[in-house]
C-alpha positions as CSV (number, residue, x, y, z in Angstrom):
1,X,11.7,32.0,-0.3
2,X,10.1,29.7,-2.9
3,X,9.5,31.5,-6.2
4,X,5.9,31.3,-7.7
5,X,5.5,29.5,-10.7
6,X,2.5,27.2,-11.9
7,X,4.4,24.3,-10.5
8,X,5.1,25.4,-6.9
9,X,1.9,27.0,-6.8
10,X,0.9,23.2,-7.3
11,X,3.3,22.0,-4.7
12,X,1.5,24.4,-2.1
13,X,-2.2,23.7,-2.7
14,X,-4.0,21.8,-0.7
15,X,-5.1,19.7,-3.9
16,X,-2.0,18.3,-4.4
17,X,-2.8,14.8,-3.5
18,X,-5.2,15.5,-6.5
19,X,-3.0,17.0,-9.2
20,X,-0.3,13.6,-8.8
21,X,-3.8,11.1,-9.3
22,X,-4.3,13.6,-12.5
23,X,-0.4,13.2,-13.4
24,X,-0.2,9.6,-12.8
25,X,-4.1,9.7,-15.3
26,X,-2.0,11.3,-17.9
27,X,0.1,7.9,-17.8
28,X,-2.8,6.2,-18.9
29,X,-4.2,4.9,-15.7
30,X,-7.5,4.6,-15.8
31,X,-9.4,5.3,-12.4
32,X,-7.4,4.2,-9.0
33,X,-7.9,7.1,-7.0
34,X,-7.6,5.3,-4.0
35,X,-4.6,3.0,-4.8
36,X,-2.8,6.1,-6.6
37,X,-3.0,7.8,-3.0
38,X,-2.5,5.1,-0.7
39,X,0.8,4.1,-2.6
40,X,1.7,8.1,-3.0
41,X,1.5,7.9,1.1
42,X,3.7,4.8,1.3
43,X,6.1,5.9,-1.4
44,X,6.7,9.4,0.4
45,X,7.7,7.3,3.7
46,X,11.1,7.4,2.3
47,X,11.2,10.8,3.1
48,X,10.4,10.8,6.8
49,X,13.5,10.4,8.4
50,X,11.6,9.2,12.1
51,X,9.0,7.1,10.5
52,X,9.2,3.3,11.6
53,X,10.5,0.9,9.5
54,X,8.0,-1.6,8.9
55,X,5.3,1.3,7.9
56,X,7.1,1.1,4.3
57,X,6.0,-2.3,3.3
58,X,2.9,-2.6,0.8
59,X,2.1,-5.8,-1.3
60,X,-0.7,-4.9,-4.4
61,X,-2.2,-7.7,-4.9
62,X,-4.7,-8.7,-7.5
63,X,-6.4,-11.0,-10.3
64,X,-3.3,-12.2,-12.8
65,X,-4.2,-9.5,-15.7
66,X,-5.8,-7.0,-13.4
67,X,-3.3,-4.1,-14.1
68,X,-1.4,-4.0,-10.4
69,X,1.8,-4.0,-12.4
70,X,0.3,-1.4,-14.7
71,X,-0.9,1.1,-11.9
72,X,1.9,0.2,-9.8
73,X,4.8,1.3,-12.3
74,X,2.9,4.3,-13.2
75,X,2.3,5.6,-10.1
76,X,6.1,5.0,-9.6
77,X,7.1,6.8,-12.9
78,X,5.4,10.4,-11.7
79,X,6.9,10.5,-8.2
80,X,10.6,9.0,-8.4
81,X,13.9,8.6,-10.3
82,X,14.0,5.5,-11.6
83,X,17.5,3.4,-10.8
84,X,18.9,6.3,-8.6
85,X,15.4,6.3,-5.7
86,X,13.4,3.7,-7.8
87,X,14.7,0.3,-8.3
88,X,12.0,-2.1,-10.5
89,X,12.5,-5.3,-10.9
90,X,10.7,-8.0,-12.8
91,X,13.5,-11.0,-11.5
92,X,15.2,-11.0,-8.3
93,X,17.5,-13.8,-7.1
94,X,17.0,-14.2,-3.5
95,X,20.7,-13.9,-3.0
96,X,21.0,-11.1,-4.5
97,X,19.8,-9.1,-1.7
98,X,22.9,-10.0,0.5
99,X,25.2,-8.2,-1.1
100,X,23.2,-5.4,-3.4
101,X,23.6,-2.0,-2.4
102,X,22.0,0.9,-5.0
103,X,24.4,3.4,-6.2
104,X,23.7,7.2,-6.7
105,X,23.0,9.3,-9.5
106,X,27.4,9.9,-9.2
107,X,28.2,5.5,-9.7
108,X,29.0,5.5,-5.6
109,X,27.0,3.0,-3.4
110,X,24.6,4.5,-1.2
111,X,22.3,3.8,1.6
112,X,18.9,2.1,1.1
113,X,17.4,5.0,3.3
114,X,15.1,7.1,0.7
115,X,14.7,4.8,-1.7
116,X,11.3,2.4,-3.0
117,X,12.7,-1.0,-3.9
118,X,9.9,-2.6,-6.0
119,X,9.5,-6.4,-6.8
120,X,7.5,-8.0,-9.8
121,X,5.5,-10.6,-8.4
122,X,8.6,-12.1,-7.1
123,X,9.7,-16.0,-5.7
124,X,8.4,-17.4,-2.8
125,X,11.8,-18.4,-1.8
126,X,13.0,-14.2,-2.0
127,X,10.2,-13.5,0.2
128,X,10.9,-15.8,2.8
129,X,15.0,-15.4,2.9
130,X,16.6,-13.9,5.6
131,X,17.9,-11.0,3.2
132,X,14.4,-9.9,2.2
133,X,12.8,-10.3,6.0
134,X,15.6,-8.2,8.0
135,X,15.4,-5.2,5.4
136,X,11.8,-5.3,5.6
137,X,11.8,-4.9,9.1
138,X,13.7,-2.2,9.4
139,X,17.1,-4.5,10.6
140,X,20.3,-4.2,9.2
141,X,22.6,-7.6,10.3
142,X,22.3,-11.1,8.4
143,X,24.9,-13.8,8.1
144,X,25.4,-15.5,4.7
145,X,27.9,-18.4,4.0
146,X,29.7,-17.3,1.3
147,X,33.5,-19.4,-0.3
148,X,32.5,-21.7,2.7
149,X,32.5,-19.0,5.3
150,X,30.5,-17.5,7.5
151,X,30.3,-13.9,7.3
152,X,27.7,-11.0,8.7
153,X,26.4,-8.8,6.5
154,X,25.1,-4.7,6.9
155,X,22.4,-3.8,4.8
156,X,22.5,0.4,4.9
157,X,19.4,1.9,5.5
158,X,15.8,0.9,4.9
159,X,13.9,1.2,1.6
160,X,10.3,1.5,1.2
161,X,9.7,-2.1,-0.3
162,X,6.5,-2.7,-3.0
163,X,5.4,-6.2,-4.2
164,X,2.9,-6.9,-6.7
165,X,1.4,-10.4,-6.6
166,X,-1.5,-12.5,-6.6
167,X,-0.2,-15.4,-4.3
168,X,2.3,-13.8,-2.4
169,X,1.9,-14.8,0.9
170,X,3.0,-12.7,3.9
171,X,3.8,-15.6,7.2
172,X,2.6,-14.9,10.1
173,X,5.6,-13.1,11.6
174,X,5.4,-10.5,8.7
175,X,1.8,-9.3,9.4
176,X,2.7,-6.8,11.4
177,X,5.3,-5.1,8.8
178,X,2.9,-5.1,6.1
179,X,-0.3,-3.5,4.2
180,X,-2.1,-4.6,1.3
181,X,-4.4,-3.0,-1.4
182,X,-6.5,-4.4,-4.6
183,X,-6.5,-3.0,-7.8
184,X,-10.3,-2.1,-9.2
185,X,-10.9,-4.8,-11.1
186,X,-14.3,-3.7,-11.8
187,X,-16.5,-4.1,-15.4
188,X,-16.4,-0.3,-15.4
189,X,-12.9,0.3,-15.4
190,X,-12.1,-2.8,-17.8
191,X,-14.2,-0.9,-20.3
192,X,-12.5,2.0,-19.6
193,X,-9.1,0.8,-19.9
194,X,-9.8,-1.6,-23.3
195,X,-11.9,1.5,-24.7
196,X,-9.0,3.7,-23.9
197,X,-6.4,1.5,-25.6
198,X,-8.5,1.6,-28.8
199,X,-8.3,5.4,-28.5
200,X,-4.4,5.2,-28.0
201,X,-4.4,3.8,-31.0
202,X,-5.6,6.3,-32.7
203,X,-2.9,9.0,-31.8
204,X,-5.2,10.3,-29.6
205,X,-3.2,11.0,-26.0
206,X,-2.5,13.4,-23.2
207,X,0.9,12.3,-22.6
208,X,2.0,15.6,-24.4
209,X,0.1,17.4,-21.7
210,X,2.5,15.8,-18.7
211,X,3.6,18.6,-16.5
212,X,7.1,17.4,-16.2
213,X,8.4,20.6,-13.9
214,X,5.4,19.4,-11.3
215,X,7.0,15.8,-11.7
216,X,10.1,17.0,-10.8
217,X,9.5,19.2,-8.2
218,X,7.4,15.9,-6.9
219,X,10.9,14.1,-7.5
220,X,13.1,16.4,-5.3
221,X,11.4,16.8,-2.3
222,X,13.4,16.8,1.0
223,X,13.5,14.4,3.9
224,X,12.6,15.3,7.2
225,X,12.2,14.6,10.4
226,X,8.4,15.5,11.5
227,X,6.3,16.4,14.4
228,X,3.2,16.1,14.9
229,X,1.8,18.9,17.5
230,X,-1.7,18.0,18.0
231,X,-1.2,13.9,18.2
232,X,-2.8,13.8,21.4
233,X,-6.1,15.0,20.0
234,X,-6.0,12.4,18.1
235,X,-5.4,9.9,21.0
236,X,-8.5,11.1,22.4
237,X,-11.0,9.7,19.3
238,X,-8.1,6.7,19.3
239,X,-11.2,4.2,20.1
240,X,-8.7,0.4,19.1
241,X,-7.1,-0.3,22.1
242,X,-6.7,-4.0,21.2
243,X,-3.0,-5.5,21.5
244,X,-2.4,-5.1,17.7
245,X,-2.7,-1.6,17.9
246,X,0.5,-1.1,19.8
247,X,2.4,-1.5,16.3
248,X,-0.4,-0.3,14.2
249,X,-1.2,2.9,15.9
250,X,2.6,3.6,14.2
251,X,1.3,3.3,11.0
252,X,-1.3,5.8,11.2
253,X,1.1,8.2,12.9
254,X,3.5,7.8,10.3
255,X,1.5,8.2,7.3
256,X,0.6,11.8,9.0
257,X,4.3,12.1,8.5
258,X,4.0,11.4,5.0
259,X,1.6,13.7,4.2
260,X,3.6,16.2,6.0
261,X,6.3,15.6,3.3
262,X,4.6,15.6,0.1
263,X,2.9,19.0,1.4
264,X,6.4,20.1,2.3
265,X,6.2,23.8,0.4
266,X,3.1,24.4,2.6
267,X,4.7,23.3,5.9
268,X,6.6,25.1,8.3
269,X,9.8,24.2,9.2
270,X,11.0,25.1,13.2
271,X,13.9,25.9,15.0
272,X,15.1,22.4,15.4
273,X,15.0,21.8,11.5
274,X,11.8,19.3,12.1
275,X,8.9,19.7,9.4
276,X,5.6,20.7,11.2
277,X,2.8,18.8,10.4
278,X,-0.9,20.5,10.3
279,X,-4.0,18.8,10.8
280,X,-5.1,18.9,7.4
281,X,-2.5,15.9,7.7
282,X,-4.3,13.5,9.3
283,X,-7.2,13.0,7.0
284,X,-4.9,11.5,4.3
285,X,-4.1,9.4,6.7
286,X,-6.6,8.4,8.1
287,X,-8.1,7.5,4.1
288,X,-5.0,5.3,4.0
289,X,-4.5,3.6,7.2
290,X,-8.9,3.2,6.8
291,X,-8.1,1.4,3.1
292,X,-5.2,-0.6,4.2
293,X,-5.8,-2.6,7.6
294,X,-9.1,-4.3,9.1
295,X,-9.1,-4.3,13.1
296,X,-6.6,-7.4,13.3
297,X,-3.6,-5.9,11.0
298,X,-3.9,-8.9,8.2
299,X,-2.0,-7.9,5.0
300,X,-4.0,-10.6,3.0
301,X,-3.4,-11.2,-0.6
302,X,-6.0,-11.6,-3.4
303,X,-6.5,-15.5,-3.0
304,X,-6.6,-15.3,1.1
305,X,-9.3,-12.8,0.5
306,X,-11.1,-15.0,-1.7
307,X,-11.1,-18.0,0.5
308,X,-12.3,-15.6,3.4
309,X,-14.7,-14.1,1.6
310,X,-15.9,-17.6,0.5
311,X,-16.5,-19.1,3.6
312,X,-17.8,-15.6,5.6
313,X,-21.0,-16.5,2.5
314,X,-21.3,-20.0,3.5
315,X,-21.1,-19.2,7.2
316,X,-20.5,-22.6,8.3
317,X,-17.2,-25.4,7.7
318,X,-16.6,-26.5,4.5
319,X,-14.8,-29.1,3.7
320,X,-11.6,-29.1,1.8
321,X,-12.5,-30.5,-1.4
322,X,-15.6,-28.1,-1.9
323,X,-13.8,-24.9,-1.9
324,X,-11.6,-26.1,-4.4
325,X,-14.5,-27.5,-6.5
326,X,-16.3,-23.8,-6.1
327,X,-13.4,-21.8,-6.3
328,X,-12.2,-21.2,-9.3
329,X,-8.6,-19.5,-8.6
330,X,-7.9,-21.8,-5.7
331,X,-6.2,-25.2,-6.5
332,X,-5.8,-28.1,-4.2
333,X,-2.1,-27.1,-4.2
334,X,-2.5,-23.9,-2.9
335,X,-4.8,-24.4,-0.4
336,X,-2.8,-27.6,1.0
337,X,0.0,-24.7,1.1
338,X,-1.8,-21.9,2.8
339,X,-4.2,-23.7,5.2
340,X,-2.0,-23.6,7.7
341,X,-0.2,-20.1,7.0
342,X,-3.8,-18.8,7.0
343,X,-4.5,-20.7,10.7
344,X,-1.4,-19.4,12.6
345,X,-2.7,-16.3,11.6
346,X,-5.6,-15.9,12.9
347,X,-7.9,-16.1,9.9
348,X,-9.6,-19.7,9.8
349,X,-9.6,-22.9,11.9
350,X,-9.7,-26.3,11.0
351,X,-12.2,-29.0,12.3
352,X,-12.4,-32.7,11.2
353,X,-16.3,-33.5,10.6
354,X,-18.0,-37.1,9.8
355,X,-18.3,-37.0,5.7
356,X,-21.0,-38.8,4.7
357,X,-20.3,-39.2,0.7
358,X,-16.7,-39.7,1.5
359,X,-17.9,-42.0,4.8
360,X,-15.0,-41.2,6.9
361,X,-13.8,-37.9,8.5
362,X,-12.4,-35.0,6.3
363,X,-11.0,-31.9,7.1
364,X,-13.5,-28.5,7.2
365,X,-12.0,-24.9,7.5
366,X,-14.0,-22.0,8.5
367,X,-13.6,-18.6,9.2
368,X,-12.8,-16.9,12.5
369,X,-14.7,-13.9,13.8
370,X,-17.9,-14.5,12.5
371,X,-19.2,-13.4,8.8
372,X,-18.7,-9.3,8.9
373,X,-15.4,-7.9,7.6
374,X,-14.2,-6.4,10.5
375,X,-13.0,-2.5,9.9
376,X,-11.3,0.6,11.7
377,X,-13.3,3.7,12.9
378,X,-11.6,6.7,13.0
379,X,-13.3,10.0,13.1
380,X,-12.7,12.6,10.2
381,X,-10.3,15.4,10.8
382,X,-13.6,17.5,11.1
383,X,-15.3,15.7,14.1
384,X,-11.7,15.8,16.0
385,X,-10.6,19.0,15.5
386,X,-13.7,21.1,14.5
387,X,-11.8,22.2,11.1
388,X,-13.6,22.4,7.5
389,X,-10.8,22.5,5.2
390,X,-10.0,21.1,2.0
391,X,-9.5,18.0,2.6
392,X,-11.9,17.5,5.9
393,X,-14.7,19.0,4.4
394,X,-14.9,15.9,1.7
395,X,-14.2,17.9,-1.3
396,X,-11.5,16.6,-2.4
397,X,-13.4,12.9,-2.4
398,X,-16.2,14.9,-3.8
399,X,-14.3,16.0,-7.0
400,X,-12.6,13.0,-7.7
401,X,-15.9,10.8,-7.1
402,X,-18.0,13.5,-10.2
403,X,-14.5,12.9,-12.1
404,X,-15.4,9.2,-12.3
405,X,-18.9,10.0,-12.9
406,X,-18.4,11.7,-16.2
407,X,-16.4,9.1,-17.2
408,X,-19.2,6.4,-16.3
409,X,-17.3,4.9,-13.3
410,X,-19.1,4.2,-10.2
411,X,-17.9,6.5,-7.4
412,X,-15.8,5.5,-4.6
413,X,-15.7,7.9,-1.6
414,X,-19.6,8.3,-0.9
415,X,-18.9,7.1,2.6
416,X,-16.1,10.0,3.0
417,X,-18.8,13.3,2.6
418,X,-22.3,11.2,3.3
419,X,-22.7,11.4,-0.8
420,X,-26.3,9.3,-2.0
């Protein structure tokens, strides 16, 4: 039996989710509800002993200056141990990942299982090696050449893996084990966050007001495995039947699983020893898997999504040396780079066109689908199973959405409880 105190008390409400975004505030974050609890879901993936591997991959990419590291770290800093489950790292050779292997809080090497491993806006060439693409997928052999020999390599256990970047580029054969989010970069929040710095200076800060027994209790939870007893209600609202969904159906199944763990002191546990999940679950995860992935499963990062965005406007082909001309944060290096990254998967095509100021042919791109984002529709928790809690209800996006308010932000979640 789990003794009262202001803490657990915490640990069993159902506004949890709401009192780490208040924690990770207290850090000096300004705003970010919905980054703060889509990386809170990803982060508590470590816990889930059954989850699949590739739903623990996230990349936050943003604007250079735009505070992903900022967000990112702090987020990080509330919910884990740094350098026994939390491993941050600014540099990272990329052969470094054939041989490391985290130690526990005792010196002795340990598995990667329940750990977040996150990178820095790391190299090109560590996301691409064969190190960094089997433990991302959940794998555990690679051979390295090592004193002119060939040798195979274990890596133990599977970490949940974080990269912040602007111009990390997932391949095509990583699409499927990955998500991405933005940071706000919004006017609002920049005014925010400069006027809050000036305030810092002053002395003036909430830090002292960090409840550091929540943040602990946060830091201990337990893995589990979890079930999920009223999945196929869920099926039946399951409207994406499209080939993609065959791997990212997983993803919303797990991060049910995740909410399960964080709300761990309010679940039941049964005979087997398997965390029960409720379906207050699902709406958390339904917010993230929503935030995270359009209908084709793209983990795009912020220049991708500027060049998409770019030429769903124009609605026609463009030709090479326009968007480079009109777009500010896209060089003629990177797009000679990505164009072809970006056509095997999926997003644009490539046509040659008669030029007449050039008079010869040149290369257009355009984008693929047509000029509407395409997005996810998944009922709420309410219009599947009838309930009215907490969380379904909208309340919880309510509170958070007349938080920002009062703090002149422009609210986020109007969608989520049909808010004018």
């Amino acid at each position: 039996m789990i003794q009262d105190t202001p803490e657990t008390k915490k640990m069993k409400s159902s506004k949890l989710m709401k009192y780490i975004i208040e924690e990770v505030h207290k850090q000096g974050v300004t705003g970010e509800e919905d980054t703060i609890t889509v990386l809170t879901l990803k982060i508590m993936l470590r816990l889930v002993t059954n989850a699949k591997p590739t739903s623990s991959n996230i990349l936050v990419s943003d604007t250079t200056g735009g505070g992903k590291d900022w967000v990112t770290k702090n987020i990080c800093e509330v919910l884990l141990k740094e350098d026994i489950t939390y491993f941050h790292r600014t540099a990272l050779s990329y052969k470094t990942l054939n041989y490391w292997q985290p130690k526990n809080s005792s010196g002795k090497y340990t598995t990667w299982d329940g750990k977040v491993l996150y990178l820095e806006d790391p190299d090109e060439e560590l996301i691409q090696c064969q190190a960094f693409k089997t433990m991302t997928s959940g794998e555990n052999k690679i051979t390295v050449l090592k004193d002119q020999k060939i040798l195979d390599r274990k890596i133990e256990g599977k970490p949940v893996v974080i990269v912040t970047s602007m111009k990390t580029s997932i391949d095509d054969e990583g699409q499927r084990r990955w998500d991405a989010i933005r940071i706000d970069a919004s006017q609002e929040v920049t005014e925010k966050v400069i006027f809050n710095a000036f305030t810092e200076a002053t002395g003036k800060t909430n830090q002292a007001n960090t409840d550091e027994k929540f943040r602990l209790l946060i830091q201990e939870l337990q893995a589990y495995k979890v079930v999920i007893p009223f999945a196929e209600e869920i099926f039946k609202y399951y409207k994406n039947r499209n080939l993609i969904q065959r791997t990212q159906v997983h993803k919303l199944i797990d991060y049910i699983k995740a909410s399960t763990v964080l709300h761990q002191y309010d679940r039941h546990v049964d005979n087997d020893g398997n965390l029960i999940a409720k379906k207050a679950d699902y709406e958390l995860a339904r917010f993230a898997y929503l935030h995270l992935k359009n209908e084709e499963g793209n983990a795009l990062n912020k220049k991708e999504e500027i060049v998409l965005d770019y030429l769903r406007d124009k609605g026609e082909p463009i030709k090479l040396v326009q968007i480079i001309t009109e777009l500010d944060d896209i060089s003629k290096d990177w797009i000679y780079r990505h164009k072809d990254q970006m056509v095997s998967k999926g997003l644009i095509s490539t046509i040659t066109k008669f030029d007449a100021g050039s008079n010869k042919e040149v290369e257009h791109l355009k984008v693929n689908g047509g000029k509407k984002k395409v997005k996810n529709d998944l009922p709420s928790g309410k219009q599947i199973f009838g309930i009215s809690d907490y969380l379904s209800s909208g309340q919880f996006y309510k509170e958070i959405d007349f938080t920002r308010q009062a703090n002149n932000l422009k609210p986020l979640f109007k969608e989520l409880y049909g808010g004018k």
